[in-house]
Jmol script that loads the backbone (N, CA, C; Angstrom):
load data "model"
ATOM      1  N   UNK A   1       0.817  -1.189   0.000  1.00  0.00           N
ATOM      2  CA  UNK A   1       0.000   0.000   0.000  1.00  0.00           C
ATOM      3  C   UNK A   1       0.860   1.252   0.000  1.00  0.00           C
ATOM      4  N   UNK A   2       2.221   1.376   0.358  1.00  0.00           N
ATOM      5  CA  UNK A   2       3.170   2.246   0.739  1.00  0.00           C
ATOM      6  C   UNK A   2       2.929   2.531  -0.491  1.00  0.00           C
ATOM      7  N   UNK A   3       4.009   1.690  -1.435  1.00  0.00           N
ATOM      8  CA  UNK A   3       4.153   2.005  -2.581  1.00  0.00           C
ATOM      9  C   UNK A   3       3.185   2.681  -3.472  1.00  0.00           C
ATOM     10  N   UNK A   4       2.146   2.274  -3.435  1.00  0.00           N
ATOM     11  CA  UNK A   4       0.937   3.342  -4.225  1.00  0.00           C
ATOM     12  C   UNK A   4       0.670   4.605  -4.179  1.00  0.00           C
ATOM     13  N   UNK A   5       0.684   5.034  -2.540  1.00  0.00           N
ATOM     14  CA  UNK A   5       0.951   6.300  -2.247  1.00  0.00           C
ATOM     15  C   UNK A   5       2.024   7.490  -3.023  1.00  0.00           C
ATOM     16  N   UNK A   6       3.338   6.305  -3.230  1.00  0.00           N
ATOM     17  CA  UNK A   6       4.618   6.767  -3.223  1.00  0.00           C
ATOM     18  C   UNK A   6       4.826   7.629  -4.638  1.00  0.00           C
ATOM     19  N   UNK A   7       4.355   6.553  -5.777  1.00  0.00           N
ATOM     20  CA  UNK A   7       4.339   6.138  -6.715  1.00  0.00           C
ATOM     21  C   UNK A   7       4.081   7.510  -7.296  1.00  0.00           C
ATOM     22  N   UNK A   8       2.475   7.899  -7.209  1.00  0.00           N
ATOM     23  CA  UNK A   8       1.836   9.168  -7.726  1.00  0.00           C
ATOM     24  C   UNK A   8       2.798  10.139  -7.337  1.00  0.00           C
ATOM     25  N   UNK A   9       2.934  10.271  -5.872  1.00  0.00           N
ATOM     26  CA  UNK A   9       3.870  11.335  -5.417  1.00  0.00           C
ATOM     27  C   UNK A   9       5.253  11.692  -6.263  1.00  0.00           C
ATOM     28  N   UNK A  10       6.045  10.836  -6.536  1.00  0.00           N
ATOM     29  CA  UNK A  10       6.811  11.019  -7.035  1.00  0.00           C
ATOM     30  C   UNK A  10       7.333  11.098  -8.480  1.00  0.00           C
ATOM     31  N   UNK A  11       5.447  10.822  -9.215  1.00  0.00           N
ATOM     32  CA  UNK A  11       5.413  11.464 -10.921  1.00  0.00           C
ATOM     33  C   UNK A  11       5.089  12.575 -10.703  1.00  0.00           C
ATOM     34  N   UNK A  12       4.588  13.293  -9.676  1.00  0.00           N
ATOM     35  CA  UNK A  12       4.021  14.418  -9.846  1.00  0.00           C
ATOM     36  C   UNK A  12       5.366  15.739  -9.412  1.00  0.00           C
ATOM     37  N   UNK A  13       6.347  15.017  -8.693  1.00  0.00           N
ATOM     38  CA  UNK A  13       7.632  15.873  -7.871  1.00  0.00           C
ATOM     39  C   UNK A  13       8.359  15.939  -9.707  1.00  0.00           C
ATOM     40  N   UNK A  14       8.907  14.656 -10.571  1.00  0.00           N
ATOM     41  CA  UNK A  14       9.110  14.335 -11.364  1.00  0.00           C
ATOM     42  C   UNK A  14       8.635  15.270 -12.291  1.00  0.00           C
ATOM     43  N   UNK A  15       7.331  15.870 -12.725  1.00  0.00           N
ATOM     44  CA  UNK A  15       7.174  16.736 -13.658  1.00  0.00           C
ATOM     45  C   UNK A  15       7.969  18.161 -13.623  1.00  0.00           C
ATOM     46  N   UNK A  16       7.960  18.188 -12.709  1.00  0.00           N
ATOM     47  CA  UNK A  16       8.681  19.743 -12.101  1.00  0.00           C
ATOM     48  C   UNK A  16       7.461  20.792 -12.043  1.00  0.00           C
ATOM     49  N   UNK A  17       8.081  22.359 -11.878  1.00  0.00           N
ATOM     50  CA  UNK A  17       6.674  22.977 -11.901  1.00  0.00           C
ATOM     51  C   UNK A  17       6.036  23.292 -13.310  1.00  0.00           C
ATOM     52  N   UNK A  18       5.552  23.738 -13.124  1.00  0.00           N
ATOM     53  CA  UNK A  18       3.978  23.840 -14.321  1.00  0.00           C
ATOM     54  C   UNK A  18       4.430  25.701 -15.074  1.00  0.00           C
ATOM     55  N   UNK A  19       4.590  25.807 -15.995  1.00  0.00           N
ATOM     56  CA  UNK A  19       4.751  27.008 -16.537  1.00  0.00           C
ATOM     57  C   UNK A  19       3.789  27.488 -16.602  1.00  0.00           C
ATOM     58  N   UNK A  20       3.562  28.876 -16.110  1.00  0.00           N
ATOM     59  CA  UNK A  20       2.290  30.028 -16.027  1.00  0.00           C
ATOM     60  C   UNK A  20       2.641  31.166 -16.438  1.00  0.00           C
ATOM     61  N   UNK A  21       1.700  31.705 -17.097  1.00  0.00           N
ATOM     62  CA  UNK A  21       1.456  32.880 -18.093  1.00  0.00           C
ATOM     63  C   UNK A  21       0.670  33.812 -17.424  1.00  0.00           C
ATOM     64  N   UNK A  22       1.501  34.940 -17.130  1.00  0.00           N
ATOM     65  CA  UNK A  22       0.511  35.852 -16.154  1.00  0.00           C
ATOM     66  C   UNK A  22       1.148  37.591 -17.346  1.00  0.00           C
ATOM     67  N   UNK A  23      -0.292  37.581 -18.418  1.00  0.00           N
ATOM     68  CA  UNK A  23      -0.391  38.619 -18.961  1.00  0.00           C
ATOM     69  C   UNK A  23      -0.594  40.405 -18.429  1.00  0.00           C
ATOM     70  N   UNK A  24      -0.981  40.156 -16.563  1.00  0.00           N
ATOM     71  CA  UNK A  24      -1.724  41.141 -16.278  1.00  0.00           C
ATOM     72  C   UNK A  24       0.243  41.791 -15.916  1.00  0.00           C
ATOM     73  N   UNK A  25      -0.252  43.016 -15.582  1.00  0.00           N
ATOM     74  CA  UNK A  25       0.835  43.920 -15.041  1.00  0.00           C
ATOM     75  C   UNK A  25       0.576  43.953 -13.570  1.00  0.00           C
ATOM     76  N   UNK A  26       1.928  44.183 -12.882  1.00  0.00           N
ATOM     77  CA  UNK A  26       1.640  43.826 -11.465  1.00  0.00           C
ATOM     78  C   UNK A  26       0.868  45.099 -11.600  1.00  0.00           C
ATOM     79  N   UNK A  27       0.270  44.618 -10.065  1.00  0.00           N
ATOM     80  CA  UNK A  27      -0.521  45.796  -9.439  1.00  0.00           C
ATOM     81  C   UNK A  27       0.399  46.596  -8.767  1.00  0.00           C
ATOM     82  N   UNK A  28      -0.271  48.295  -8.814  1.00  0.00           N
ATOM     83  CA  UNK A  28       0.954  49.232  -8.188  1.00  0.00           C
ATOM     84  C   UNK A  28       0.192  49.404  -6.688  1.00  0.00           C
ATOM     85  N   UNK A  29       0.254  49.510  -5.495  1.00  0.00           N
ATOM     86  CA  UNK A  29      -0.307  49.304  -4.346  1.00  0.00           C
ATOM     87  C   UNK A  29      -0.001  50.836  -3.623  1.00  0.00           C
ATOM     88  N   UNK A  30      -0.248  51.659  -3.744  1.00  0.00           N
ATOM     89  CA  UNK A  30      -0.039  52.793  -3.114  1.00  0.00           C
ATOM     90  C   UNK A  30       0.542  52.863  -1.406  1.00  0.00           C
ATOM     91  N   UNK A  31       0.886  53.798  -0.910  1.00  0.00           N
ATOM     92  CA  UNK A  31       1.387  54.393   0.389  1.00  0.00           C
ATOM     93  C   UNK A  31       0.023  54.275   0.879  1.00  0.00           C
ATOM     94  N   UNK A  32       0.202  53.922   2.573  1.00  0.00           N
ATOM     95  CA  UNK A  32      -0.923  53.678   3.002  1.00  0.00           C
ATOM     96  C   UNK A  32      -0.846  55.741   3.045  1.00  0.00           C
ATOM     97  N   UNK A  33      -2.416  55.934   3.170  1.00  0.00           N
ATOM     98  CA  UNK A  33      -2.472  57.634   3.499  1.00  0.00           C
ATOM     99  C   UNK A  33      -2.568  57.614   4.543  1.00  0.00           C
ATOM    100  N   UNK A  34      -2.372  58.803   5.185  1.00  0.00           N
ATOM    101  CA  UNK A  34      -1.597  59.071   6.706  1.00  0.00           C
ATOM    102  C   UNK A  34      -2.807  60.091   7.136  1.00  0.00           C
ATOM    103  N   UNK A  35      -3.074  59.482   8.332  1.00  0.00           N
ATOM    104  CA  UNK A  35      -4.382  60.440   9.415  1.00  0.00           C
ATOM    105  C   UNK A  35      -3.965  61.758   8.807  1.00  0.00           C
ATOM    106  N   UNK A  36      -4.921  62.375   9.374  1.00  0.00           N
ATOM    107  CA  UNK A  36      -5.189  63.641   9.667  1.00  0.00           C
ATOM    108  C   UNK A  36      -5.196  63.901  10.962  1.00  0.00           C
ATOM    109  N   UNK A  37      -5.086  65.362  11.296  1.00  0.00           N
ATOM    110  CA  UNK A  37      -4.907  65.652  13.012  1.00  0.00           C
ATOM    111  C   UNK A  37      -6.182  65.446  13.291  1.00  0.00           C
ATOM    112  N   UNK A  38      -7.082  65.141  12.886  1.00  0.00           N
ATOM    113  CA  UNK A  38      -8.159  64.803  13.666  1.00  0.00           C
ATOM    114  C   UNK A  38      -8.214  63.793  13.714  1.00  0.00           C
ATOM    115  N   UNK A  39      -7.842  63.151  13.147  1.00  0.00           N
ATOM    116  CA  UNK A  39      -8.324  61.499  12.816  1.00  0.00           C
ATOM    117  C   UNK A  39      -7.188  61.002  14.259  1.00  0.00           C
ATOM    118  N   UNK A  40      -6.181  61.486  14.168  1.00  0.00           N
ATOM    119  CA  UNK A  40      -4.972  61.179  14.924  1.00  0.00           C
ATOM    120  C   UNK A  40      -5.751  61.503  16.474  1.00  0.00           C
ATOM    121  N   UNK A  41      -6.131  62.848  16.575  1.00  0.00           N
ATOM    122  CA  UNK A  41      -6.924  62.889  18.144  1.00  0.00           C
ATOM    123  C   UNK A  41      -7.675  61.764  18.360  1.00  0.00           C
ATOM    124  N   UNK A  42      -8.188  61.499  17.543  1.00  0.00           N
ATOM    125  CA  UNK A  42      -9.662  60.775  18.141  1.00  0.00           C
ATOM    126  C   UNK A  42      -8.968  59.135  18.160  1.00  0.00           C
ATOM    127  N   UNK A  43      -8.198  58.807  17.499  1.00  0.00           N
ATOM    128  CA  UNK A  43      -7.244  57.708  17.564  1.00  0.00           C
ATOM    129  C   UNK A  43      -6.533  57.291  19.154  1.00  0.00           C
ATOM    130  N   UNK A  44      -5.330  58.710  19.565  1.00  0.00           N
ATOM    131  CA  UNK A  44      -4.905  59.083  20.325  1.00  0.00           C
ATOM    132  C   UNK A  44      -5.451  58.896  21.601  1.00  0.00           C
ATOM    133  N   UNK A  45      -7.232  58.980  21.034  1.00  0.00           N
ATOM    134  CA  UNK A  45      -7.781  59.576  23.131  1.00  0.00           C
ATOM    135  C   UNK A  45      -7.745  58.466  23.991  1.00  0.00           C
ATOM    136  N   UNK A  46      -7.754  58.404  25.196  1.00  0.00           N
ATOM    137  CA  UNK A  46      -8.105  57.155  25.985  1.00  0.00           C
ATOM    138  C   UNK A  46      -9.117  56.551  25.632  1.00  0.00           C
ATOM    139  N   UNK A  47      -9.208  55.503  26.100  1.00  0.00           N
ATOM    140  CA  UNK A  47     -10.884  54.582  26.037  1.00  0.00           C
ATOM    141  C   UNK A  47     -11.609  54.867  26.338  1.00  0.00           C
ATOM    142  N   UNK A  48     -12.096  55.598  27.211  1.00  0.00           N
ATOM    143  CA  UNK A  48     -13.410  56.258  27.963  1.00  0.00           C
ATOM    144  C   UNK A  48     -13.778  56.682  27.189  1.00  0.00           C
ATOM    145  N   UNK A  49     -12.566  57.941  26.734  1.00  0.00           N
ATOM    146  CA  UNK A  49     -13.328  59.388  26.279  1.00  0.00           C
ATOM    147  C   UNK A  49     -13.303  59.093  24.267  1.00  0.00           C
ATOM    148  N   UNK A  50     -12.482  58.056  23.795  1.00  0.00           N
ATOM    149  CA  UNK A  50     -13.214  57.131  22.724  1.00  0.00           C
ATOM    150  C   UNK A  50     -14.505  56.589  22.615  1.00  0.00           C
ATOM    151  N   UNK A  51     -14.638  56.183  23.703  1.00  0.00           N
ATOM    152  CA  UNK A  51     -16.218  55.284  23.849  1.00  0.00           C
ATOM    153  C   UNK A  51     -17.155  56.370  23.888  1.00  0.00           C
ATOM    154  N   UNK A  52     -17.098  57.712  24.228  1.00  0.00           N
ATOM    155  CA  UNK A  52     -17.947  58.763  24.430  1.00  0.00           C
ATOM    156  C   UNK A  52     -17.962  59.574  23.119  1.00  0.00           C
ATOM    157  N   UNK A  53     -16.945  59.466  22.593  1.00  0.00           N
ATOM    158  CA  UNK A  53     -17.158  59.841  21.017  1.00  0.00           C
ATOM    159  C   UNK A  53     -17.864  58.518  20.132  1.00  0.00           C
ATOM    160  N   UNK A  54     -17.657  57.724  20.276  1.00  0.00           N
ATOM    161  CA  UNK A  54     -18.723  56.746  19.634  1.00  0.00           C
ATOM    162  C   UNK A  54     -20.164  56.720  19.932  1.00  0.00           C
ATOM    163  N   UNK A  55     -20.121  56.816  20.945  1.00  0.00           N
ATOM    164  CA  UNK A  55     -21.469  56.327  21.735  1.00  0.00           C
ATOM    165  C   UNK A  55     -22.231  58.207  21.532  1.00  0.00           C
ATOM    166  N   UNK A  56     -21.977  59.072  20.808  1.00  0.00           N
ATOM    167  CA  UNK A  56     -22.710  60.528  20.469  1.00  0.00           C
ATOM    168  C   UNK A  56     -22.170  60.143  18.825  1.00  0.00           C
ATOM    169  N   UNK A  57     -21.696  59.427  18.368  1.00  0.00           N
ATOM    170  CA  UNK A  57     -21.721  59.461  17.209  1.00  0.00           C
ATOM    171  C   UNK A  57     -23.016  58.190  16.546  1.00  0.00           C
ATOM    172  N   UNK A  58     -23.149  57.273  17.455  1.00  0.00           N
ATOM    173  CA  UNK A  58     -24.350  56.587  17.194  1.00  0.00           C
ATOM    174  C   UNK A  58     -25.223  57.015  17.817  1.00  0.00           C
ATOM    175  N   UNK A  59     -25.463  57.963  18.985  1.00  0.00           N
ATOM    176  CA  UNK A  59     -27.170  58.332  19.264  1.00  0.00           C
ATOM    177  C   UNK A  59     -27.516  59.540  18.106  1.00  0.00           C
ATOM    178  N   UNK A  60     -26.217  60.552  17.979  1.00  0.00           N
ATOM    179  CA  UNK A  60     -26.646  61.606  17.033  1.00  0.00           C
ATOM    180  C   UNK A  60     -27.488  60.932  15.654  1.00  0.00           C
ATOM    181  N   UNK A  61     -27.052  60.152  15.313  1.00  0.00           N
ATOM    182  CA  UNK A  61     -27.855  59.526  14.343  1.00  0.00           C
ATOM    183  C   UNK A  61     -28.701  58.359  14.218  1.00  0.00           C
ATOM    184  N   UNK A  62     -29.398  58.642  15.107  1.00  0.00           N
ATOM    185  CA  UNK A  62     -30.500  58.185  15.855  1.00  0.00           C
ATOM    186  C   UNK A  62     -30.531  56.831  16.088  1.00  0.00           C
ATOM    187  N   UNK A  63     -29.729  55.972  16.033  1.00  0.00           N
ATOM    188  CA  UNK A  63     -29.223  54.731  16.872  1.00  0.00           C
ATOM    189  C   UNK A  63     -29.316  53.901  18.044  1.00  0.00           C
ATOM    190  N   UNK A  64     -29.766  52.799  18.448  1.00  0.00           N
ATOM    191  CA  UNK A  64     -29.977  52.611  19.802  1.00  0.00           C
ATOM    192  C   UNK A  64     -28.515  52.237  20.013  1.00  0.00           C
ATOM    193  N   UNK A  65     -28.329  52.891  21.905  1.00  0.00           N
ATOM    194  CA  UNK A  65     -27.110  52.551  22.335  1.00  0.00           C
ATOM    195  C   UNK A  65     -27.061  53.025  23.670  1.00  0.00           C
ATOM    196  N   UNK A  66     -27.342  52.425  25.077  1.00  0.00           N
ATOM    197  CA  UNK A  66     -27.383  52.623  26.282  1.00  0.00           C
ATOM    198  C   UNK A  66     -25.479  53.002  26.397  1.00  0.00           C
ATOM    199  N   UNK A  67     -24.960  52.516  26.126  1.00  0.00           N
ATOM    200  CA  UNK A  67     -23.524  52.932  26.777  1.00  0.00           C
ATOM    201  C   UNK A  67     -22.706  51.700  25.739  1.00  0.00           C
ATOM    202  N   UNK A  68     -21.323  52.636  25.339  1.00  0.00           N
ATOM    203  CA  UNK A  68     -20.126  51.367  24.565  1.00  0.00           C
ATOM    204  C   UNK A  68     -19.447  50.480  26.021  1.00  0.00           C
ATOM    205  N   UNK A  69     -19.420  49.567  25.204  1.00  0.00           N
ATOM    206  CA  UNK A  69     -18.790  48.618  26.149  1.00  0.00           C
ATOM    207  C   UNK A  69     -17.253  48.409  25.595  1.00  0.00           C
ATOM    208  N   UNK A  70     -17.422  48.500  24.488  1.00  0.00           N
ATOM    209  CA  UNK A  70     -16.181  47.491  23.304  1.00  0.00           C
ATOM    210  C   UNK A  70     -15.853  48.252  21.943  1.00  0.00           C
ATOM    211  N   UNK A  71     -14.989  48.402  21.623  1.00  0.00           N
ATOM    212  CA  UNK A  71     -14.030  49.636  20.544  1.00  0.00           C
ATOM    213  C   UNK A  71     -13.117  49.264  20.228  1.00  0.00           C
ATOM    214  N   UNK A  72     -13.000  48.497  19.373  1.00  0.00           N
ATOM    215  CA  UNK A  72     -12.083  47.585  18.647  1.00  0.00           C
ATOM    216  C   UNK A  72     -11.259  47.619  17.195  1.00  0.00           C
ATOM    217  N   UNK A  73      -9.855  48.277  17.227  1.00  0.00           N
ATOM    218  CA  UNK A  73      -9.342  49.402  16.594  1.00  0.00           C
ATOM    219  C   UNK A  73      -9.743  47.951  15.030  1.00  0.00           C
ATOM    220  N   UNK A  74      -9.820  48.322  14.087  1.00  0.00           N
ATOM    221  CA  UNK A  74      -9.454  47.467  12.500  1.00  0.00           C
ATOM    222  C   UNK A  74      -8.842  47.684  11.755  1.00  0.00           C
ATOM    223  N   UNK A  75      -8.063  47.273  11.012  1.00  0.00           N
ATOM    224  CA  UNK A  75      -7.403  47.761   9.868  1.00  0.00           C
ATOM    225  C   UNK A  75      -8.336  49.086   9.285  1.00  0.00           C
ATOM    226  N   UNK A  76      -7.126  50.282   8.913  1.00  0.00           N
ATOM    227  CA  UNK A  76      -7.944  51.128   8.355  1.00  0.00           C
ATOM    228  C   UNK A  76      -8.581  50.906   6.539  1.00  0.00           C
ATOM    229  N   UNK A  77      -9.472  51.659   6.424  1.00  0.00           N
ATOM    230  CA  UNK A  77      -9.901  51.771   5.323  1.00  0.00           C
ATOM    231  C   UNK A  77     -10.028  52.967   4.082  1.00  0.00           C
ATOM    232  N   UNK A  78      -9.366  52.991   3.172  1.00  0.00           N
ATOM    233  CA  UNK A  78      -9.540  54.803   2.063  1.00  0.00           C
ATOM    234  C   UNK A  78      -8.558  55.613   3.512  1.00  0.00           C
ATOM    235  N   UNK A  79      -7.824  55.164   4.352  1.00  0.00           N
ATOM    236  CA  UNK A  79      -7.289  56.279   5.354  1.00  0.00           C
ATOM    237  C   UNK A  79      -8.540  56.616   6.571  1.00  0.00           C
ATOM    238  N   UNK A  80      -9.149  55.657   6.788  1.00  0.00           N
ATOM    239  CA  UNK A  80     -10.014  55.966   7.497  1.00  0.00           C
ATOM    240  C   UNK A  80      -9.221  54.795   9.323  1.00  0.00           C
ATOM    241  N   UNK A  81      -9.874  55.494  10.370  1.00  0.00           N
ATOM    242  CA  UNK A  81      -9.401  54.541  11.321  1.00  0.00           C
ATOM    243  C   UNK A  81     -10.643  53.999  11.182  1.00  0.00           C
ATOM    244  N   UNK A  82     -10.899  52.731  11.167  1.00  0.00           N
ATOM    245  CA  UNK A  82     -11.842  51.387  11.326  1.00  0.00           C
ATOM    246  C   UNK A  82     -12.414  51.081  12.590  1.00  0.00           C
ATOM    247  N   UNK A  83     -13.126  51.154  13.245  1.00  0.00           N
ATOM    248  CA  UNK A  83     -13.489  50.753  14.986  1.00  0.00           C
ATOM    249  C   UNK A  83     -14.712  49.738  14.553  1.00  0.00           C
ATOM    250  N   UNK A  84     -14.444  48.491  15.749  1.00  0.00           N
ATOM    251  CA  UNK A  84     -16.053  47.437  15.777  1.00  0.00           C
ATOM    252  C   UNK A  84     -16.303  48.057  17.108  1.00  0.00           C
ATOM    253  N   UNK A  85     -17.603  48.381  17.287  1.00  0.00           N
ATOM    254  CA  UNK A  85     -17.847  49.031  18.310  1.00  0.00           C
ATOM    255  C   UNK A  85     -19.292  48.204  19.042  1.00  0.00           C
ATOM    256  N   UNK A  86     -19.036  47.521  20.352  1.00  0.00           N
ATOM    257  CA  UNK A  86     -20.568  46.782  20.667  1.00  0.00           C
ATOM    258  C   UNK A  86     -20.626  47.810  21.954  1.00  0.00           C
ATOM    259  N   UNK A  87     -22.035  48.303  21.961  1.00  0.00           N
ATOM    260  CA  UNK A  87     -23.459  48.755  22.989  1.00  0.00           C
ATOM    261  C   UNK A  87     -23.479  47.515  23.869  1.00  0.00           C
ATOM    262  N   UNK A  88     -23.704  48.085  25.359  1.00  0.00           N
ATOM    263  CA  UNK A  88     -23.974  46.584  26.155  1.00  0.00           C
ATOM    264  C   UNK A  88     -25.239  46.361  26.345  1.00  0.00           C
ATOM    265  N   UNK A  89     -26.546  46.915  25.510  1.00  0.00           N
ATOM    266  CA  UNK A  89     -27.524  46.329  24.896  1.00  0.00           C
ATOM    267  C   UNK A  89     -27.891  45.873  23.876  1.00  0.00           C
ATOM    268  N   UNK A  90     -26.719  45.546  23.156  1.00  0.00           N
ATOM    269  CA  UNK A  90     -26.692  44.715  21.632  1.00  0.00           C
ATOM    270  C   UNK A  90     -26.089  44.921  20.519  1.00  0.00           C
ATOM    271  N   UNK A  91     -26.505  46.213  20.436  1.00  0.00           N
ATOM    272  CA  UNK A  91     -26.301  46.533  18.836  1.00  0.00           C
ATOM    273  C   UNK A  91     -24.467  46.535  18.581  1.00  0.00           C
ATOM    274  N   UNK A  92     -24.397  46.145  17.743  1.00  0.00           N
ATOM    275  CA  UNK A  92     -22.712  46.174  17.462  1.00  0.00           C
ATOM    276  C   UNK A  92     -22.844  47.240  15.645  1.00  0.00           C
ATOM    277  N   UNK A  93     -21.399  48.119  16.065  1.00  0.00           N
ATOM    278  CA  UNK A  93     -21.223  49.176  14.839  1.00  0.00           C
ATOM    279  C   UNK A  93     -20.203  48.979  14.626  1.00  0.00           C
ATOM    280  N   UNK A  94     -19.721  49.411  13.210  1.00  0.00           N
ATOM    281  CA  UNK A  94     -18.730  49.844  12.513  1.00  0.00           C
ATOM    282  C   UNK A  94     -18.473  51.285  12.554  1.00  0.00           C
ATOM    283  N   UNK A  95     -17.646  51.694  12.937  1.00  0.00           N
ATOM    284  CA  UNK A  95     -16.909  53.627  13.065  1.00  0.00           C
ATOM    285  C   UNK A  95     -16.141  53.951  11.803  1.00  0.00           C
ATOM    286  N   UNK A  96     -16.352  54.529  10.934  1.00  0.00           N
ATOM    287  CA  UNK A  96     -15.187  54.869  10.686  1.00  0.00           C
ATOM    288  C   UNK A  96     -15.102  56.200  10.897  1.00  0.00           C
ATOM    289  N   UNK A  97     -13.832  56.815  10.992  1.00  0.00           N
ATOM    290  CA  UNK A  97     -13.883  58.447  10.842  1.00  0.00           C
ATOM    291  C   UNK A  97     -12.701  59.133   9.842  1.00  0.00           C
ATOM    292  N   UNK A  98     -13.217  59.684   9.242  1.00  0.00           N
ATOM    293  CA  UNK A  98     -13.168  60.592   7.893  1.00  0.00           C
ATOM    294  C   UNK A  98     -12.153  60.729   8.046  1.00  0.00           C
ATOM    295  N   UNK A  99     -11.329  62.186   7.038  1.00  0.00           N
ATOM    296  CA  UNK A  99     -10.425  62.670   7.202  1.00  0.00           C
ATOM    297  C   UNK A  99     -11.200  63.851   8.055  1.00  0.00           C
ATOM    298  N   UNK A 100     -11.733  64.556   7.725  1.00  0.00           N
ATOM    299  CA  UNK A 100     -12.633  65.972   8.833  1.00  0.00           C
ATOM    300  C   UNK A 100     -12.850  65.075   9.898  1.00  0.00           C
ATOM    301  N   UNK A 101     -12.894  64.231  10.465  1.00  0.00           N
ATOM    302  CA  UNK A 101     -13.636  63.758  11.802  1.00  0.00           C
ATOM    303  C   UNK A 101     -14.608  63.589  11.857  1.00  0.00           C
ATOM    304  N   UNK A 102     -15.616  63.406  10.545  1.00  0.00           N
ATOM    305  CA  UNK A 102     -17.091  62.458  10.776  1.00  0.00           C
ATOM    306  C   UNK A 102     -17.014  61.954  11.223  1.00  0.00           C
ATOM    307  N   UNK A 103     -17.964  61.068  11.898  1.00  0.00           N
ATOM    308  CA  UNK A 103     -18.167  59.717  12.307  1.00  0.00           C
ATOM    309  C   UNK A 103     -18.723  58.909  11.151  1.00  0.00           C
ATOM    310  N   UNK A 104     -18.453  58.019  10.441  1.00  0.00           N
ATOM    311  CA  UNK A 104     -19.111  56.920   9.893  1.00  0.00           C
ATOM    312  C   UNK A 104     -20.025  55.711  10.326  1.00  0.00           C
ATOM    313  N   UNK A 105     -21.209  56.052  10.708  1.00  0.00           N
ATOM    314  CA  UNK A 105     -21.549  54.750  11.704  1.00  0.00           C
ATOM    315  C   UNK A 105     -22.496  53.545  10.800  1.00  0.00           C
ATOM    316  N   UNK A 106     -22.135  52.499  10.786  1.00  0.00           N
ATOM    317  CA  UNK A 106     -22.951  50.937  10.350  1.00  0.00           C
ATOM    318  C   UNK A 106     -22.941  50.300  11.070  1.00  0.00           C
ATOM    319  N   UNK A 107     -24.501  50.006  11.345  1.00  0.00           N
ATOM    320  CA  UNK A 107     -24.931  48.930  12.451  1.00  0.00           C
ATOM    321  C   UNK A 107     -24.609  47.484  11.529  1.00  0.00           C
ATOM    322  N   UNK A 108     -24.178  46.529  12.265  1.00  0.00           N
ATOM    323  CA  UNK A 108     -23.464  45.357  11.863  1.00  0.00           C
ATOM    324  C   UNK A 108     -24.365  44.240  12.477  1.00  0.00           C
ATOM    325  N   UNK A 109     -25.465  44.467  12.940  1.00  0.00           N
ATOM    326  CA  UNK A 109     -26.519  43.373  13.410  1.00  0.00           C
ATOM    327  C   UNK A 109     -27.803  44.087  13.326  1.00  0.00           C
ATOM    328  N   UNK A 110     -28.303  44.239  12.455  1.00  0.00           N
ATOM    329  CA  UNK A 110     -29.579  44.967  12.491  1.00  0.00           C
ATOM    330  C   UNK A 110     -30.790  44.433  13.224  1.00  0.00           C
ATOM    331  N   UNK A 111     -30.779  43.188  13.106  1.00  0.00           N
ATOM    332  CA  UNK A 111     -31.918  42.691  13.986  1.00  0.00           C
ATOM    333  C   UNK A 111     -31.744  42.539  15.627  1.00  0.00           C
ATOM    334  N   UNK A 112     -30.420  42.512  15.817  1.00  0.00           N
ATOM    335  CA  UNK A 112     -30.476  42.965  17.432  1.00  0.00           C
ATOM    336  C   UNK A 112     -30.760  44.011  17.612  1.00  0.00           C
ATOM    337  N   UNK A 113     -31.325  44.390  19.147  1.00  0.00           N
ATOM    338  CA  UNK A 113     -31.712  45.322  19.995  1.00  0.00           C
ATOM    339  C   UNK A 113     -33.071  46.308  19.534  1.00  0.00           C
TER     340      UNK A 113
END
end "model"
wireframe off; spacefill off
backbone 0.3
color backbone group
């Protein structure tokens, strides 16, 4: 039974690799873009006073949200800082904030809370 195993394995090491044709041009990947001083404050602040900028950036837009519990930095996005942000009555958001310091808010469970 060894041998059967072996066998395939070693026509397939035997071919060598496989020649591939890649017509596209690499991709050029830009510099990540760099905060803004606002983006950098609101990055910068402690946790509290983070969670208090989230938590007026989801009631201002009319959002349910008793208090943040959880602010969870993400890879950024377009230069944006990324936050998962959960309410400790349910609702969980996405933050992002702008280069001006919008808030970007997406609820990420709509049917909770």
């Amino acid at each position: 039974m060894r041998a059967l195993v072996l066998c395939p394995l070693a026509a397939l090491v035997a071919c060598g690799p496989a020649e591939t044709r890649n017509d596209q041009q690499p991709s050029k990947v830009g510099a990540p873009i760099a905060m803004t001083a606002v983006q950098k404050q609101v990055v910068d602040l402690p946790e509290r006073q983070r969670f208090v900028v989230f938590f007026r950036a989801i009631r201002d837009g009319g959002a349910p949200c008793q208090q943040v519990v959880q602010g969870i930095r993400q890879p950024d996005h377009d230069g944006s800082p990324i936050y998962a942000v959960r309410c400790d009555d349910g609702p969980q958001y996405a933050i992002a904030i702008d280069a001006q310091g919008i808030a970007q808010v997406t609820r990420l469970n709509p049917s909770a809370g």
